[in-house]
Structure formats: structure tokens, C-alpha cells
N, C-alpha and C positions, 0 to 999 in steps of 0.2 A: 827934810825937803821933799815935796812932792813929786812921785817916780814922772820922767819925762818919757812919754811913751815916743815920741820921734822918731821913725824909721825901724821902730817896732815891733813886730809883728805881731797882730792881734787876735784871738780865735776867739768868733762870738757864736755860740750852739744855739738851734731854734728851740723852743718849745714844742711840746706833741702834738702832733696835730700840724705843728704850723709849720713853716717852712726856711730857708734861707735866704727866700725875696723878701720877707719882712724884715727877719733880724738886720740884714744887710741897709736897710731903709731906716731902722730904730737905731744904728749906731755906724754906720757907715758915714754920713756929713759931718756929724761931732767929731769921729774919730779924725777924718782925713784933715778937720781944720787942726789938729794937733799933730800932723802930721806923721800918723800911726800907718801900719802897712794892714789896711781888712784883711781878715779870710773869713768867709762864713760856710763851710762846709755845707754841702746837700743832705740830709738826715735819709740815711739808709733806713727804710723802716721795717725791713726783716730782722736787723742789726743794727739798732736805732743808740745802746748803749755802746756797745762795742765798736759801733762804727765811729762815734763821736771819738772816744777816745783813740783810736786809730789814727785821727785825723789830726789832735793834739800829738800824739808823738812825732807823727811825720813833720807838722811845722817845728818843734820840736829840735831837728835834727842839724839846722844854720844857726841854733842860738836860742839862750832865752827869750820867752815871750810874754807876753799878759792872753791873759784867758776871759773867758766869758760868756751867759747869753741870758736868755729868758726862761723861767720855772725847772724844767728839767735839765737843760740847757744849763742854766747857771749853776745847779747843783752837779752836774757831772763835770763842770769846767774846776768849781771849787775842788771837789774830788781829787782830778789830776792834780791840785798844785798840792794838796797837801799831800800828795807820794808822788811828787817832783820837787819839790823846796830849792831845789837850786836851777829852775829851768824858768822859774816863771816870777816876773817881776812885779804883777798887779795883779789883782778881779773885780772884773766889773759885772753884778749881778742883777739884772730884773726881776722882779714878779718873782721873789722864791718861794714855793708851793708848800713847802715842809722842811721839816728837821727830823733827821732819824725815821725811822719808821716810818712808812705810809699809810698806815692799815685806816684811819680815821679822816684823814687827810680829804679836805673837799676836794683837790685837783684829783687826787688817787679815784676817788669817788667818781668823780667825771670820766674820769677817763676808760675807767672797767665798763660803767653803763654805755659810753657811747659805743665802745667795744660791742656792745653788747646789743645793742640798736643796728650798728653798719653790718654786723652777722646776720641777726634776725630779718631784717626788714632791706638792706640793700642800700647803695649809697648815694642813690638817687633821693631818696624816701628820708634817710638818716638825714641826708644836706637839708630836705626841707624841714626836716622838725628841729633841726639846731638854726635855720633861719629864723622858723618863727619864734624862736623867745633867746634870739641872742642882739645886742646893736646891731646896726644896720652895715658897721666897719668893719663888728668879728666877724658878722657873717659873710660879709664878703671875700674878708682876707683867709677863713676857714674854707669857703666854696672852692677857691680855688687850691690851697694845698690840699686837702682833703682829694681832689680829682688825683692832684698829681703823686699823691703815696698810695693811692688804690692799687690794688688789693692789698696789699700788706697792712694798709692801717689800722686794721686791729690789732695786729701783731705787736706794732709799737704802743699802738695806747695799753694796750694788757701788759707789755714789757715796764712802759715807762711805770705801772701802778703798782709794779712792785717792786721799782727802786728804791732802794734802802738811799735814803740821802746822807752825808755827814753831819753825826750827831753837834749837837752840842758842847760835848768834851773834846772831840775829834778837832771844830772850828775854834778851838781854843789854843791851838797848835801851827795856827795858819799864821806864818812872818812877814805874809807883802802886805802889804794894805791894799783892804778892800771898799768898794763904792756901791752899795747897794739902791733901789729904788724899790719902794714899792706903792699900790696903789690905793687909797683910805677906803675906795668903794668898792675894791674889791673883792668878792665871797669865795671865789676860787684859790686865790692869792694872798692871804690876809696880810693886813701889815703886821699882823704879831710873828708871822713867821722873819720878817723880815728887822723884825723887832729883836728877834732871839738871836740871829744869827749876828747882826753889830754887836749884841752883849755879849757874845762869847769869843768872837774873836777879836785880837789884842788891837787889832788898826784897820780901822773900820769906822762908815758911815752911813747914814741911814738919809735920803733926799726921798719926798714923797708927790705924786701924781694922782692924777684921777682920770679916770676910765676913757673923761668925752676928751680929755687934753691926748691920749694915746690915739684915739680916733682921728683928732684934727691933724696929727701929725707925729709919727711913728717915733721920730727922732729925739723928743722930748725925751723917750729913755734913756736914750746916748748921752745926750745932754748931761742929763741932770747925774747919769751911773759918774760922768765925771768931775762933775760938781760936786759930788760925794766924793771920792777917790782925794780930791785935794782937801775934801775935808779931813779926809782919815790921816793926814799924817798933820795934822794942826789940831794937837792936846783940849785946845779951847772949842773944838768943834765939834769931837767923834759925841757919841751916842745921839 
């Protein structure tokens, strides 16, 4: 039977870079039509790992929940459940960046360099050269959290590029069902990571997007992470 998140409480982590006014927008109206309780926590970006899971244990502390978010985000939500197993009822994942290791990983890849641009050059300078060759959506939705984790933004992008994510073996070990998305176009994100991560873990589903449909409307993730999630526990539907 497919988990009934109703009165719920759901933790969705942003991706680097980005913030908790998007995650909140990309799964905040799906969720509440199902009647789930949001939290999207504000990404500390001195303490951008640590802080997340902080913020998982603390919801954490009135009851089982479901977890979740986008790239790093979703991989440190998966994290916590598989060393909480009895705390956490579902995952719902976007855009997962990697499995295991980061070292080759395009999001790792992104994230060290831009690090390495908002150092060098300043984050006036940094915003416009990720404006000019990112859509017209990321860069707007990056302009602005990008302002609001200044100065520390490096901090977290160098932090997020060398999180170790859970492997392969690791997600194979995970008992709730899980709803993942990911998106065909995109280079950062591939869908093979998001490919790997349904093949390994037992209850699991793979729904897929594309870049301009996240532009038109945030929530498409939400949507579809739960469109996936109800596939994951219908035998006839996972991979």
C-alpha cells in the first residue's frame, strides 16, 4: 500500500546554491494537496551538511517523518534515513547528483569551480557569469539565493563537493519507498545517477522532467517525486 503522508511531517533540503524558497515552491502545493505538514529548513551555508541534518533530527523528535530534497539535498535526506530506519517513512528525491564518491561528478565539478569563481572574482562578477550561460529561471532563482548565503557560499559549495553520498550498496539497504525524479537534459544531474539509485534500492521509483517544465513551474518536482513514491510500492511499476 502506498505510505499516506497526511499530517506528516515532511523535510525537503535545498540543493547548493539554492535555497528553501524554491524547494518550498517545487514541493510545497503537491505536498499540502496530500495533506503532508512542509518544513524546508534555511541551508546554513558555514554548516550546510551538518546543519541539514540537525534540522532532520530536530523534526525528528514528535515522530516519524518522510525526508527529502533536491541533489545534495536529497542525498543527505537519503543519508539520514538509512541511519534512522525507524524514523522515517518515505523519500522523496530530485535531481540526485551522484552516488558514492564525488570526485568526477559534474555537480562536484560545478560546485568546487564556482567556489572558486565567487573567491576569485567576487559575487557580483560570479552572478553575472553564471547568468550568462545558465536559463533565464536558474539564473534567476541562483541571483537571488546566492545574495542571501553570501559570504559563506563557498564554503558550502566546497563542503557540498565533497560529500560522500550513499553508495550503491548502502541504498540497497533502504526499507521505505522511495520517489525519485530526475531530469533527461540535464548535464549536472544525469538521469543515470538517478537511474542507479532506483536500481539499488528495494522500493523505488524513477518519474522524469525536463529542465524548461522545472522553469515553467517549480512544483512539477513535487508532483511527479510523488507520482514516483506511489509507483514505488506497485511491483508493476518500480524501475
Amino acid at each position: 500500500m502506498t505510505v499516506n503522508l497526511r499530517d506528516v511531517t515532511t523535510v525537503l533540503l535545498a540543493g547548493t546554491g539554492s535555497d528553501d524558497d524554491f524547494v518550498y515552491r517545487a514541493f510545497g502545493p503537491p505536498l499540502h494537496d496530500v495533506g503532508a505538514v512542509v518544513v524546508t529548513p534555511k541551508p546554513q551555508p558555514h554548516r550546510l551538511v551538518a546543519g541539514y541534518r540537525d534540522d532532520l533530527d530536530e523534526a525528528a523528535r514528535c515522530g516519524p517523518i518522510a525526508v527529502g530534497g533536491v541533489s545534495i539535498g536529497a542525498a543527505v535526506a537519503v543519508e539520514w534515513a538509512l541511519t534512522h530506519p525507524a524514523e522515517v517513512v518515505a523519500v522523496l528525491a530530485a535531481l540526485p547528483a551522484w552516488t558514492g564518491d564525488p570526485d568526477t561528478a559534474p555537480a562536484a565539478h560545478a560546485a568546487r569551480y564556482s567556489a572558486e569563481v565567487l573567491r576569485r572574482d567576487g559575487l557580483i562578477s560570479a552572478t553575472a557569469q553564471m547568468q550568462a550561460s545558465s536559463p533565464k529561471w536558474l539564473a534567476d532563482e541562483l541571483t537571488r539565493s546566492w545574495l542571501g548565503q553570501w559570504p559563506s557560499l563557498p564554503e558550502a559549495m566546497d563542503e557540498a563537493a565533497r560529500y560522500v553520498a550513499p553508495s550503491s550498496g548502502q541504498l540497497e539497504g533502504l526499507g521505505v519507498p522511495m520517489g525519485v525524479v530526475s531530469a533527461t537534459d540535464d548535464l549536472v544531474h544525469p538521469l543515470e545517477v538517478g537511474l542507479e539509485w532506483v536500481s539499488a534500492a528495494p522500493r523505488a521509483s524513477l518519474r522524469t522532467v525536463a529542465l524548461e517544465q522545472i522553469g515553467a513551474d517549480p512544483a512539477v518536482l513535487g508532483r511527479e517525486c510523488l507520482a514516483a513514491l506511489r509507483d514505488a510500492d506497485d511491483p508493476a511499476n518500480r524501475r
